[in-house]
C-alpha positions, 0 to 999 in steps of 0.5 A, spaced: 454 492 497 458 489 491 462 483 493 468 480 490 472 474 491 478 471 487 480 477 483 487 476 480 490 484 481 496 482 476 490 484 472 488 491 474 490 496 469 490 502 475 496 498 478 499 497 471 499 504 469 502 506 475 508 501 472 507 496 478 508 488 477 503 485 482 499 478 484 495 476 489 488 475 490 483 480 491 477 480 496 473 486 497 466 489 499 464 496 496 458 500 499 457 507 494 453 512 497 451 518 492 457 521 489 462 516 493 465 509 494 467 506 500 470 499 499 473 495 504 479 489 501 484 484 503 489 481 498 492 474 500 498 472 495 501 479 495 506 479 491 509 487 489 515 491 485 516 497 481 514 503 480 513 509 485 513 502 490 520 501 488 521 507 493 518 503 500 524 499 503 522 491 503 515 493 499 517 486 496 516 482 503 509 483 505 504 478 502 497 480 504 494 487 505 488 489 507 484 496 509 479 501 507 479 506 502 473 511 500 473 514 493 470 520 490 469 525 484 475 529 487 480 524 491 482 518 494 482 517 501 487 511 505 483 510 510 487 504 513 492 500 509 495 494 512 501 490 510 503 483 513 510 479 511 516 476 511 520 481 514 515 485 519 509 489 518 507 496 515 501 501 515 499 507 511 494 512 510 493 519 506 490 522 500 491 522 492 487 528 489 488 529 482 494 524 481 497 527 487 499 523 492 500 524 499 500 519 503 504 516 509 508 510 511 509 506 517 514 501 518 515 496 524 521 491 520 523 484 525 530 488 526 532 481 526 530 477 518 533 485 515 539 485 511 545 490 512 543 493 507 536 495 508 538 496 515 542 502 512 537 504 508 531 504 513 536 508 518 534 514 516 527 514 517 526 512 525 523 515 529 524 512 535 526 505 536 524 499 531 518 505 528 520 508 521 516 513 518 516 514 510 512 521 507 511 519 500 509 527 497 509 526 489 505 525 483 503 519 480 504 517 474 499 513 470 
């Protein structure tokens, strides 16, 4: 098991290429198995913009993630990814191969801390009330 403590993710270059501004402090615990790696990570202090990001409503509210991906030669799996913050909380999993994102977006907003605006832009999404759901299909650029 490889453990880190303390990382300041501002310095990752995987998130920066991806053209995303971030801070927090990154905590993680990764097992690599033959051909893969499976890392288990919490980052408290989150702070997110840009990027493909800028597309997730109320991504800028959430200020601590934790979950588990596995990552091998041929793609990275989004076991669980969970995101807690000011104005509700979201979940997401899915799969990147070869740049390709396929991942879906779960989010449960406090209905009562969102603004107009991002009331209007969540709308279209819900599935049933107070549960939105946002497919993100695309490549990602790095």
């Amino acid at each position: 098991v490889i453990k880190t403590e303390g990382i300041d993710i501002s310095s990752l270059q995987y998130l920066k290429g991806l053209g995303i501004h971030s801070s927090g402090i990154l905590s993680s615990d990764t097992i690599l198995n033959n051909n893969s790696s499976e890392t288990k990570f919490t980052v408290t202090g989150l702070s997110m913009k840009g990027g493909t990001l800028d597309l997730l409503p109320l991504i800028n509210s959430f200020r601590k993630a934790q979950g588990l991906i596995i990552a091998d030669k041929k793609q990275i799996t989004v076991t669980s990814l969970s995101l807690d913050g000011d104005k509700g909380y979201a979940r997401a999993k899915g799969k990147i191969v070869n740049g390709y994102a396929d991942i879906v977006f779960e989010l449960m907003p406090e209905f009562g801390r969102l603004e107009e605006i991002e009331k209007m832009l969540i709308k279209q999404y819900e599935t049933s009330p107070g549960y939105y759901v946002f497919p993100y299909r695309g490549k990602l650029s790095i």
